[in-house]
C-alpha positions in Angstrom: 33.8 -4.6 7.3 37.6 -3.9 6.6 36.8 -1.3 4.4 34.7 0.0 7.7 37.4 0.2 10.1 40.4 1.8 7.4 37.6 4.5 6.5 37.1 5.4 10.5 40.5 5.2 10.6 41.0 7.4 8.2 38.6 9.9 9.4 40.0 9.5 12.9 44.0 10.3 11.7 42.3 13.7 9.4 40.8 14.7 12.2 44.0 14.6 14.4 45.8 16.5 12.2 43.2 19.2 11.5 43.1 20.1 15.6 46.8 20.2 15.6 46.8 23.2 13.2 44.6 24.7 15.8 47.3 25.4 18.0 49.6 27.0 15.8 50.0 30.6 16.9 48.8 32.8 13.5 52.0 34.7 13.0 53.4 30.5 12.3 50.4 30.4 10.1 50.9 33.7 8.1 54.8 32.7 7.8 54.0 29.8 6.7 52.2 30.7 3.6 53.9 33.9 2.8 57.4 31.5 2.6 55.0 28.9 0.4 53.5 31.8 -2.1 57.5 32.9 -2.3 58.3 29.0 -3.4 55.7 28.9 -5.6 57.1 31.9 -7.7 54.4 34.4 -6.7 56.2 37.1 -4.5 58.7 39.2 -5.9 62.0 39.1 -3.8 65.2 41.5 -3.6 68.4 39.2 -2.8 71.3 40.8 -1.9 75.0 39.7 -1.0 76.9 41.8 1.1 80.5 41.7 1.7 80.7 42.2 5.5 84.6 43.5 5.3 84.2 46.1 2.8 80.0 46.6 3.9 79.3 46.9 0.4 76.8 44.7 -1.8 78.6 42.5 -3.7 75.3 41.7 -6.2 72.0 41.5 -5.9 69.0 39.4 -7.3 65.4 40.8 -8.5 62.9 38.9 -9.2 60.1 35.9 -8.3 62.9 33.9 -6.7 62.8 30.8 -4.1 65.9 30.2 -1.6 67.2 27.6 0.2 70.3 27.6 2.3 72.3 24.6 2.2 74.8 24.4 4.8 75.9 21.1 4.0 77.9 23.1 0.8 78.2 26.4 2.8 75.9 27.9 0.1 73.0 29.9 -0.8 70.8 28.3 -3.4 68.7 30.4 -5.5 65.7 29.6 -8.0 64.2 32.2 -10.0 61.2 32.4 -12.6 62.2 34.1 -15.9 59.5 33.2 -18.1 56.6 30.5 -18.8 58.1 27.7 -17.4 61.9 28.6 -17.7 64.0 28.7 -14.3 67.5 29.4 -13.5 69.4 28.2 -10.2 72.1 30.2 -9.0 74.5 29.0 -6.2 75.8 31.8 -3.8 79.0 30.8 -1.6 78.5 31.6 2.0 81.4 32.1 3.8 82.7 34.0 6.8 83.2 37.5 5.4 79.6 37.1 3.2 76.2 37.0 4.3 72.9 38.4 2.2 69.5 39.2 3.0 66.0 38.6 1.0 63.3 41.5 0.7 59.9 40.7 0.0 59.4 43.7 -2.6 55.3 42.5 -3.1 52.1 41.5 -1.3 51.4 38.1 0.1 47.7 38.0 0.2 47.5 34.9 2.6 45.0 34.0 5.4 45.5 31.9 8.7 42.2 30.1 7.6 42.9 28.6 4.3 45.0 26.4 2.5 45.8 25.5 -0.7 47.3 22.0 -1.9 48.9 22.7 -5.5 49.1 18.9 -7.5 52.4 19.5 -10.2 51.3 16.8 -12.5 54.5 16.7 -13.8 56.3 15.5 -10.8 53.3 13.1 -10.1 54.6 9.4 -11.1 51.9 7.3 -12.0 51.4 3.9 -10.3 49.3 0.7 -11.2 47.8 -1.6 -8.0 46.3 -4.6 -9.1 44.5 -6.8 -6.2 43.4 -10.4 -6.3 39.9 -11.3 -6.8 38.0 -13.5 -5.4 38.6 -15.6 -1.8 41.5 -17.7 -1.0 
């Protein structure tokens, strides 16, 4: 009977969350999983740095590259595919007289309707649960 009530349960929370994405306006949606393809490595972006005093590019970055500001650090962090499963990370000072923008230089063939949950086994630690048997 316990089993009963976590399964309901269960179906119960699922369904609560799946109405919830109902009420996300589609542009959310789209943005959503154009920014995810771009983590993922699958969308070629144009990085650049610009120099706000001089309004000249200071460098700029090409490739299948994902980006996170970190504002703790006052820095740009950026991770790009260069081959079969070799990265680099590059860390871009932010600072007053610096900003940069990111151009998405390919197509993001996303839709509002589906979803896609990616397992990396190699970030998956494994975990044993053993249960008692029998009554007490």
């Amino acid at each position: 009977m316990k089993k009963g009530w976590q399964f309901l349960i269960t179906i119960l929370i699922m369904a609560f969350l799946m109405t919830g994405c109902a009420f996300q306006r589609d542009s959310d949606v789209a943005s959503y999983n154009v920014s995810k393809e771009a983590d993922s490595f699958k969308t070629k972006r144009r990085i650049v740095f610009i120099n706000l005093r001089s309004d000249s590019y200071l460098f700029e970055i090409v490739g299948n590259c994902s980006i996170e500001t970190d504002n703790t650090d006052k820095q740009l962090e950026v991770v790009c595919k260069v081959g079969e499963d070799k990265y680099q990370k590059h860390f871009l000072r932010l600072s007053d007289e610096t900003t940069y923008t990111v151009e998405q230089l390919d197509y993001s063939e996303v839709s509002k309707y589906d979803y896609e949950i990616v397992f990396k086994p190699e970030s998956i630690i494994p975990i044993k649960i053993e249960t008692e048997k029998g009554d007490k």
